[in-house]
N, C-alpha and C positions, 0 to 999 in steps of 0.2 A: 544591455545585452551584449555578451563576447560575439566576437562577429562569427565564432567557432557554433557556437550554443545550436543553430541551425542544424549544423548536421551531424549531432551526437544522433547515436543510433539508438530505439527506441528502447532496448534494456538499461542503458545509462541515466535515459529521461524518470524511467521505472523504478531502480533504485535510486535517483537520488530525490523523489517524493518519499519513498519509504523513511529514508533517512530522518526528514525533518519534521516536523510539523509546523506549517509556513502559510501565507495566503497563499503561496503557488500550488503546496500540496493541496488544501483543502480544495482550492479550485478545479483541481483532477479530481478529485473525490465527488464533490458538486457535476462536472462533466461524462463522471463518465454512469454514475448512478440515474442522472435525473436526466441529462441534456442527451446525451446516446439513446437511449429508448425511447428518449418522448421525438425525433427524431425530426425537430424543427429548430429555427433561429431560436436564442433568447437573448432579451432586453438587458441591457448593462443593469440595472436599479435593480433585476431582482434577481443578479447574481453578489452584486455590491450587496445589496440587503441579507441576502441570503446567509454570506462570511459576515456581516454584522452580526449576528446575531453568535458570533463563535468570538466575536471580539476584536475583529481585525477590521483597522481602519479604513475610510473610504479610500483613503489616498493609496495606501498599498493593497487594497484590493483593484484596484483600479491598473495598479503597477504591474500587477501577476496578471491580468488580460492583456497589459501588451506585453509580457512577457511571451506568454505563451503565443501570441499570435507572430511576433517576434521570432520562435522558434518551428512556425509553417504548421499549428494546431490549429489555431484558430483562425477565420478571416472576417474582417467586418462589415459591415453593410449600414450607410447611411439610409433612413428612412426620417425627411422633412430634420427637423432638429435632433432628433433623436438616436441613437445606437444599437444594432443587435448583432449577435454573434452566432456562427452557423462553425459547427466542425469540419476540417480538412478531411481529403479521406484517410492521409497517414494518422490523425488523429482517431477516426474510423475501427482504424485497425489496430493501435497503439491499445486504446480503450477494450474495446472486444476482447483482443488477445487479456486485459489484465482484467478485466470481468468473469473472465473463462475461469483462471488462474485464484480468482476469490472466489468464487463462490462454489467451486470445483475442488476447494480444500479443505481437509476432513472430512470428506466424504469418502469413507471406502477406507479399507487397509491396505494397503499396497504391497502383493506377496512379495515374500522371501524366500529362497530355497538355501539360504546359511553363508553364500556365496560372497566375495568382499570383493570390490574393486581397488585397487592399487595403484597410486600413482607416482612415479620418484621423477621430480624436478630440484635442480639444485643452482643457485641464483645466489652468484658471488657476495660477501656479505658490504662489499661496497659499494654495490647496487641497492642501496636502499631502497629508492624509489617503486624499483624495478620490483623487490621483493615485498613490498607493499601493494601495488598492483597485482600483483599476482594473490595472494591471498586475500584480498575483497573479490576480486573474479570468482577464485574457486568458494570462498566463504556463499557468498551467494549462490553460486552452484547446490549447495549442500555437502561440500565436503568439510571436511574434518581434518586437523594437525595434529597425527597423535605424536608427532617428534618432526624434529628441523628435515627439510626438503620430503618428507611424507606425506602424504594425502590421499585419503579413504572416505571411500562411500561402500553401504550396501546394496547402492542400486548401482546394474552393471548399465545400463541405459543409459548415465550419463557421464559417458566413454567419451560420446561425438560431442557434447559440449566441454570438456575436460579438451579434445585436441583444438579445438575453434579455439579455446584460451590462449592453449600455449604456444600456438599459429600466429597470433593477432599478439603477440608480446616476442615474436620472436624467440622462443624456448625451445620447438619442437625437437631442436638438431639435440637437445640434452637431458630430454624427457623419454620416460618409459612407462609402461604400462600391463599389469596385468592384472588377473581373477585370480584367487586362490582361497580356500576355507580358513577356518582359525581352526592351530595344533592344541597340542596338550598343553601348552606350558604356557603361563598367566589364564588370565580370563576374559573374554569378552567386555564384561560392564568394567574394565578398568582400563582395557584401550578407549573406549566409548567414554569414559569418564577422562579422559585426556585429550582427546580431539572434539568434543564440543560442551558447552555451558552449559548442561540442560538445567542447571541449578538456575541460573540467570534467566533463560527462558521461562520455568515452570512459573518465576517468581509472575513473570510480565503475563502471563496465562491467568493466573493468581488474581493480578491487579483486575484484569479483561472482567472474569467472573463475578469480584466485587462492583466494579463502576454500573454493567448491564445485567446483574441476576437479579435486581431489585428495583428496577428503573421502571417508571408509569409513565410514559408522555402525558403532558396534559395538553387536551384538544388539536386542531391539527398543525397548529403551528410547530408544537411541542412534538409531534410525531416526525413531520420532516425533518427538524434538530437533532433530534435521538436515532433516527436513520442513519441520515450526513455523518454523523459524531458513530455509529455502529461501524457501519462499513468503512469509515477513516481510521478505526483504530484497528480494526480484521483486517486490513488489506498489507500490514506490514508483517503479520504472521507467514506466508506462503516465501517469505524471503528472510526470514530468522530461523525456521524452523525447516532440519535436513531428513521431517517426515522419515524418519525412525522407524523399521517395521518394531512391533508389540515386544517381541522379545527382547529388543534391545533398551526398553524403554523403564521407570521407576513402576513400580505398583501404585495404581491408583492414577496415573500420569492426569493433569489436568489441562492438558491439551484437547483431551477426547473431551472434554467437560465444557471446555469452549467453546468447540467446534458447537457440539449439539448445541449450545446457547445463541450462539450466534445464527445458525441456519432457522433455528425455532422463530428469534426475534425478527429476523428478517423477514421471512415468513409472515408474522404477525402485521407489522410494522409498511409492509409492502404498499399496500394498494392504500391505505390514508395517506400515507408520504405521497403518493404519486399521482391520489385526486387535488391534493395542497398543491403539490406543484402546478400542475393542469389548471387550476383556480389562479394560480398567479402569472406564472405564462400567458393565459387566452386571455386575462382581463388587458385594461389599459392601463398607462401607467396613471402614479398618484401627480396627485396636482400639482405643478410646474410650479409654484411659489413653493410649495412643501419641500421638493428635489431641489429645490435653488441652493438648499442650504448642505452643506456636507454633513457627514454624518457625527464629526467633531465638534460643532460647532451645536449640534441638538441640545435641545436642556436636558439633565440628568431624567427629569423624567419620561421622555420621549427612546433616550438613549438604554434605560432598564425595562421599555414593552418591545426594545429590539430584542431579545434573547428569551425565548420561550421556557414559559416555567415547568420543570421538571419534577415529578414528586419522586422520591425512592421509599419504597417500605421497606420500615424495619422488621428484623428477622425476631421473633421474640426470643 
């Protein structure tokens, strides 16, 4: 761990689990779904078991709890031979704040009154770095580049995070800003079609709908799994997607299609995930010659009843 890693500020930590799919991400996902509400320690073995079953090693699941504790989320508590892990409260608040943010996405249309926010920064072109930074900032923000030093959102709301940007990168003295409507001349869906992917997105929308519109858990192992695996793949939509009011959006958009799928499953999916968990947490742990051995080291068939069998029905 960078001796820096400590004190990234929690949007940093935020996007860069979005980014990956890792044992570190999965680990956030595992924390902040199962280990923030149920609102107690847990046992290394049935976090390490947990990411087995997603196919990640004991050794690097093991690496991503002291990563994370590493960076002041996590802290540990010996109990006799054993390990458990309790959340900080930056962790606390880290979580909460990105629970808020999932499961408070897609819900609702978020008005428009036609209105555009404007933002002109211009970042010399031998400033790469500089100009790279700046557009992951704003890209996550939810703006858009419909042309070099341009940047537009239709929510005017995120003004105060557009000046925090270009404050915290040193820009402000060359940045400008305003609101104005769109005139006569070209068309909306063709600026909108130049500042962001929605093609790229719809497709990953697309993907979301196939993997969960057909998915059965089987029994409750297979329900925690398909939770864990729901909400790790939801939680990078609120940071891809620049929540588009309707009219800017394709016919038929399959965003709105996700959403509904994913609040429904989760839904569904809720309270079995989280008696499983409850069952694994409050028991003991398995028997100490059984845990002696790592999880690499299990025979193939010990190592395919880690990973819960999932059915998908086919669509006739």
């Amino acid at each position: 761990m960078a001796a820096d890693d400590a004190a990234r500020p929690p949007e940093v930590i935020r996007r860069r689990e979005v980014r990956h799919t890792s044992a570190r991400s999965l680990l956030m996902t595992v924390l902040g779904e199962f280990v923030l509400p149920a609102g107690r320690p847990v046992w290394t073995w049935v976090l390490v078991d947990t990411l087995a079953s997603f196919g990640v090693a004991e050794k690097s699941a093991r690496q991503a709890l002291a990563r994370t504790a590493a960076e002041g989320l996590l802290v540990p508590e010996r109990v006799g031979r054993r390990t458990r892990w309790d959340l900080t409260p930056p962790a606390r608040r880290l979580l909460t704040e990105g629970a808020r943010r999932i499961y408070d996405f897609g819900r609702g249309e978020p008005p428009w009154d036609g209105r555009w926010l404007l933002l002109l920064v211009s970042v010399p072109e031998a400033k790469r770095d500089l100009r790279h930074r700046l557009r992951t900032r704003l890209s996550w923000a939810g703006f858009g580049s419909p042309e070099a030093s341009v940047w537009i959102s239709p929510h005017l709301g995120r003004e105060g995070e557009a000046l925090d940007v270009v404050k915290e990168l040193g820009l402000a003295g060359c940045a400008m800003s305003f609101t104005a409507t769109f005139g006569t001349i070209g068309g909306e869906d063709t600026i909108v079609g130049r500042a962001w992917d929605l093609t790229g997105l719809e497709q990953r929308y697309e993907a979301f709908l196939a993997d969960f519109g057909a998915l059965e858990p089987d029994g409750p192992a297979g329900v925690l799994h398909a939770q864990t695996r729901l909400v790790h793949e939801w939680r990078r939509f609120p940071f891809l997607d620049p929540r588009l009011p309707r009219a800017l959006l394709p016919t038929n958009w399959s965003g709105s299609q996700a959403a509904e799928l994913f609040h429904r499953r989760h839904a569904e999916w809720e309270l079995a995930a989280r008696q499983r968990w409850d069952e694994l947490t409050l028991a003991g742990p398995p028997e100490a010659e059984a845990r002696s051995l790592s999880i690499a080291e299990r025979s193939p068939q010990i190592q395919s009843r880690s990973a819960p069998r999932l059915r998908v029905r086919r669509r006739a």
